[in-house]
C-alpha positions, 0 to 999 in steps of 0.5 A, a space after each residue: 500500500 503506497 502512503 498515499 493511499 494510506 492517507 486517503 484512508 486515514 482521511 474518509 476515517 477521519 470523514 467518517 469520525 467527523 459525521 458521527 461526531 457531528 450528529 453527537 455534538 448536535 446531540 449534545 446541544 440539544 441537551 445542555 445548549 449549543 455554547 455549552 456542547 461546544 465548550 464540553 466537546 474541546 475540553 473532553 478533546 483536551 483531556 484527551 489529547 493530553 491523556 494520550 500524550 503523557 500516556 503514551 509519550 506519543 509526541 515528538 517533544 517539540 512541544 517547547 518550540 511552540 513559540 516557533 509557530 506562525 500566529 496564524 497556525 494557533 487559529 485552529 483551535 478558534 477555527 474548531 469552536 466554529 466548526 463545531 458550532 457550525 455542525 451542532 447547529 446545522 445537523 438538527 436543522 438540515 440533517 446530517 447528509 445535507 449538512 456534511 454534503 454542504 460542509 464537505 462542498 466548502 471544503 473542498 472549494 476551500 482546499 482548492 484555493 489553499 493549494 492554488 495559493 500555496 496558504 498557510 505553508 501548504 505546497 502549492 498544487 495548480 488548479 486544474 479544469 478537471 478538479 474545477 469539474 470535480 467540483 462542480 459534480 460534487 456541488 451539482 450531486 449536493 444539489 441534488 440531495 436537497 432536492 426532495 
């Protein structure tokens, strides 16, 4: 198995995980609010994050080079606040195959414009006309998964 079929596998686990944990984190919302699953979702994440950290010693102790990283790299931990608010919120109201449809179409159309750009110290990767009709596909096949 090559790496990167490897890590396409790795990716639709992770695709996976993400559709599940955003019909629990909806879940949750509607219990305790959408403020407070967003906060209980990142500090259970925290715990263990660093449970498995101390635990396994599974980290490459670059730790103390945090101060090396651009600022802009600390923004995900904002970013996932809003991620997952965004998903708590949209699941109950466009369930959960609309919503994960709409989210992985700005993903994607996202992920394009990071490539293209070269953003955040990502390797620049060309548009194509085929990835731009990829696109297009994935969007026109969102489209008609709303269509009822």
């Amino acid at each position: 198995m090559t790496a990167v079929v490897l890590a396409l596998l790795i990716a639709a686990a992770a695709g996976i995980t993400m559709a599940v944990q955003g019909a629990l984190n909806a879940s949750l919302s509607k219990v305790i609010g959408l403020l407070e699953a967003t906060l209980v979702v990142h500090l259970v994440g925290a715990a263990l994050s660093l449970a498995i950290l101390l635990a396994l010693r599974s980290g490459t102790g670059g730790l103390p080079q945090f101060k090396e990283a651009p600022w802009y790299a600390y923004l995900g931990g904002a970013l996932g606040v809003l991620i997952v608010m965004g998903v708590a919120f949209s699941l109950p109201r466009a369930g959960a195959a609309n919503a994960t449809t709409a989210i992985i179409i700005g993903q994607v159309a996202t992920a394009m414009l990071i490539d293209q750009l070269g953003l955040f110290g990502m390797e620049k990767i060309p548009f194509s006309w085929w990835s731009g009709l990829g696109l297009a596909l994935l969007a026109g096949g969102g489209y008609f998964m709303l269509c009822k």
